[in-house]
N, C-alpha and C positions, 0 to 999 in steps of 0.2 A: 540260179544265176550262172550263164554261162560266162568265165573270162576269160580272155585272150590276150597277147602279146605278140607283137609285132616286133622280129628280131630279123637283124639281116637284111632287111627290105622283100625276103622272100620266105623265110623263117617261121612258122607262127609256131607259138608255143602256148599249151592248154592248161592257162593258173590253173584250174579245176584240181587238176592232179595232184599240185602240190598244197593243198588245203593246211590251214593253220589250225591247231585246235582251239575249241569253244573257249577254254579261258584263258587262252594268251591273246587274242583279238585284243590289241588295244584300239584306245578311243581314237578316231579319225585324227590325225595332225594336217598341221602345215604341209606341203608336197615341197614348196620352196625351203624348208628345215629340209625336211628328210632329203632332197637332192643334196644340198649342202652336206648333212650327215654321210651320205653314200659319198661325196665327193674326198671326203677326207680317210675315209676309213680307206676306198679303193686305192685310195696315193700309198696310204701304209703298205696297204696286201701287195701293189706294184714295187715299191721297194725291195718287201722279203723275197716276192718272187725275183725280181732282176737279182740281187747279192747270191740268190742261189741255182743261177743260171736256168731259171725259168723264162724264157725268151717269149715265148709262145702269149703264156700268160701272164706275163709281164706286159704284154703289148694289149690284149684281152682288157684288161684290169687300166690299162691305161683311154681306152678308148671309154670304157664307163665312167671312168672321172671327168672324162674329157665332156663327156653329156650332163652327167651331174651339175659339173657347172654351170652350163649353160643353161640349165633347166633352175638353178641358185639365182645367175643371176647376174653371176660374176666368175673371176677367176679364186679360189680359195686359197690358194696361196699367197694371197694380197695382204697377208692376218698382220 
């Protein structure tokens, strides 16, 4: 299986590469969980990085929650 990821709008990046091993594969979830999931963890990671003058990836980490959301459903900070 080849897979791919569309980053950037010009970006591609080759999943293949970074393969998971045969027994961490969990079982298929929800994609609306897991955007929710990534949308809250990336609001933390955005935190530590902004208090520690990570500007760069502060802004990075902010644009992925920004998608996560939208891919949730909603805004996650609505809790």
């Amino acid at each position: 299986m080849n897979r791919k990821a569309q980053i950037a709008s010009s970006t591609e990046v080759d999943l293949d590469a970074y393969p998971l091993p045969a027994d961490s594969v969990p079982e298929p979830l929800d994609p609306v969980d897991i955007a929710g999931y990534i949308a809250e963890m990336t609001d933390e990671l955005a935190k530590m990085a902004a208090n520690s003058g990570l500007e760069t990836i502060c802004y990075l980490l902010t644009l992925v929650r920004l998608e996560a959301e939208t891919l949730a459903g909603g805004d996650e900070d609505a809790d």
